[in-house]
C-alpha positions as a printed Julia matrix, in Angstrom:
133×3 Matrix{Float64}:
 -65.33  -126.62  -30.67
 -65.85  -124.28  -33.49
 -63.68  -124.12  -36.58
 -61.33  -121.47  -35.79
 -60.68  -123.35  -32.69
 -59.68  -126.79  -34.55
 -57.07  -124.22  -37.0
 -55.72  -122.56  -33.85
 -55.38  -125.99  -32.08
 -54.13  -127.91  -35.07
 -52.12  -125.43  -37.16
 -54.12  -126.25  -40.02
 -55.98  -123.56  -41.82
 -59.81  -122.65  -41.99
 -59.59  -123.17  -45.66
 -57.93  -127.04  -45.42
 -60.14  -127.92  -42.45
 -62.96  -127.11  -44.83
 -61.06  -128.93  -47.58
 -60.79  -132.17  -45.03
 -64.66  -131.86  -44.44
 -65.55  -131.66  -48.45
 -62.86  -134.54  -48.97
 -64.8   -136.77  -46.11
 -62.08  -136.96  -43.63
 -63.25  -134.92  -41.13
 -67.17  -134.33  -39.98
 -68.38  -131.52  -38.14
 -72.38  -131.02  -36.62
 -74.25  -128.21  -37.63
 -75.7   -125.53  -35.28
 -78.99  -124.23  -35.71
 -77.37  -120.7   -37.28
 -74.99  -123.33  -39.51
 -71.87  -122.73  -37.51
 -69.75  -125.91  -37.9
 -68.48  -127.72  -34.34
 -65.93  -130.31  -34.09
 -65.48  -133.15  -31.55
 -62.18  -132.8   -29.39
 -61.01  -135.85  -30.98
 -60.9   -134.25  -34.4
 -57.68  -132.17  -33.15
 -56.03  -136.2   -32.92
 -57.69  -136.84  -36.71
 -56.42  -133.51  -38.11
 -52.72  -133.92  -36.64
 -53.17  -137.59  -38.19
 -54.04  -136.36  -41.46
 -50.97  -133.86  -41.61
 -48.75  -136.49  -40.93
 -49.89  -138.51  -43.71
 -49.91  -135.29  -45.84
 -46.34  -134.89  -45.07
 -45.58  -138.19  -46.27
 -46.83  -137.61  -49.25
 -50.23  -139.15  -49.64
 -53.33  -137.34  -51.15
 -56.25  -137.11  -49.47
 -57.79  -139.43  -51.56
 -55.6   -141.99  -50.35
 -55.27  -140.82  -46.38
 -59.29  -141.57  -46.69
 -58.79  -145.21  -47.91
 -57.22  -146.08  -44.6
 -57.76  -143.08  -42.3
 -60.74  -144.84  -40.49
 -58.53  -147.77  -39.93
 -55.67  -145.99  -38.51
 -57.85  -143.78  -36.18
 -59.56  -146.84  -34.58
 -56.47  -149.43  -34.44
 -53.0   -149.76  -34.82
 -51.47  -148.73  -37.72
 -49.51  -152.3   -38.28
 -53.29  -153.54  -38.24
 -54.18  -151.97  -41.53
 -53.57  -154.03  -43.63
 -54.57  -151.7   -46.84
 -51.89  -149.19  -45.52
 -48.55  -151.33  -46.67
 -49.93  -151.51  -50.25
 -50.26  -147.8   -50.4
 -47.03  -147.27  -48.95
 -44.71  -149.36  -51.09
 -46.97  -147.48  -53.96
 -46.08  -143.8   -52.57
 -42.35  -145.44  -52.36
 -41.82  -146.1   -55.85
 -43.46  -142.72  -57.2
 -40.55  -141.33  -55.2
 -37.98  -143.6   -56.53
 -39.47  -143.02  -60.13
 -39.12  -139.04  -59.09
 -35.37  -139.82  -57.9
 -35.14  -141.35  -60.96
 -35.82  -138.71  -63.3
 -34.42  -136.07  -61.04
 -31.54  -137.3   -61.22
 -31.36  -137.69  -65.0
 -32.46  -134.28  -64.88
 -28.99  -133.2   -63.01
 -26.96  -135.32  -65.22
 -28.5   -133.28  -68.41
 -27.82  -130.06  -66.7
 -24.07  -131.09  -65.95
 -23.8   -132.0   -69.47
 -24.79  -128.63  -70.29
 -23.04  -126.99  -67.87
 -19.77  -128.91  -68.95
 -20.25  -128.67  -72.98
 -21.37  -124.28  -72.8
 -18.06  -123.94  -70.58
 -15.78  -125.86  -72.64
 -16.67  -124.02  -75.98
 -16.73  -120.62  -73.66
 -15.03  -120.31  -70.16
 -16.39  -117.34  -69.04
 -20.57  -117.61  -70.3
 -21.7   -114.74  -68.18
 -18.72  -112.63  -69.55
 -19.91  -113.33  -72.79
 -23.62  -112.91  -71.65
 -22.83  -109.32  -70.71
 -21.31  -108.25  -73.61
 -24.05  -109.1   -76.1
 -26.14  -107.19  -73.86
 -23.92  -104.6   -74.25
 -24.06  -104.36  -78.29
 -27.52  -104.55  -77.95
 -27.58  -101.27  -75.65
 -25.07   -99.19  -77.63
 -27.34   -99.47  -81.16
């Protein structure tokens, strides 16, 4: 199968597919006038790869265990349960300082509104001064 067939079957752009091949998670033969072809079972690999992606992982770390979950189980990878308690607490850390982020921007929110009620009120009238000089 060529490479437009793989994005059509997959979902997954040219571009990415090309992205998977530099990255070493995919491999495609070469025909004689350079054309790429793909195995069937790369459509299986590709959807694999975008469900890792949508966890989260990089491709750098989808290829440290990508073999392994394309030829067993993935309970039988034993590399894969380090990498995900890894990818879980870069979330939590993200959670984290999200939600220190929101607790600033309350604070904000709370101290511009008690020293002025009505901000955009008072927004629109400095812009106002500014038009009528």
């Amino acid at each position: 199968m060529k490479i437009g067939e793989l994005s059509k079957s997959t979902g997954v752009s040219i571009r990415s597919l090309r992205y998977y091949e530099q990255q070493g998670l995919i491999t495609a033969d070469r025909q004689e006038n350079g054309y790429r072809t793909y195995s069937p079972l790369m459509i299986e690999k590709v959807n694999t790869i975008k469900f890792y992606l949508s966890l989260g992982f990089t491709t750098e770390q989808i290829a440290s265990f990508l073999h392994c979950v394309m030829m067993n189980k993935e309970s039988f990878c034993s590399q894969i349960v380090p990498i995900y308690k890894q990818k879980l607490a870069e979330i939590e850390e993200q959670i984290q300082l999200l939600s220190q982020l929101r607790t600033n921007l309350l604070d904000r929110i709370e101290a511009v509104t008690a020293e002025n009620p009505n901000p955009l009120e008072r927004e629109f009238d400095v812009h106002e001064d500014i038009n009528t000089r």
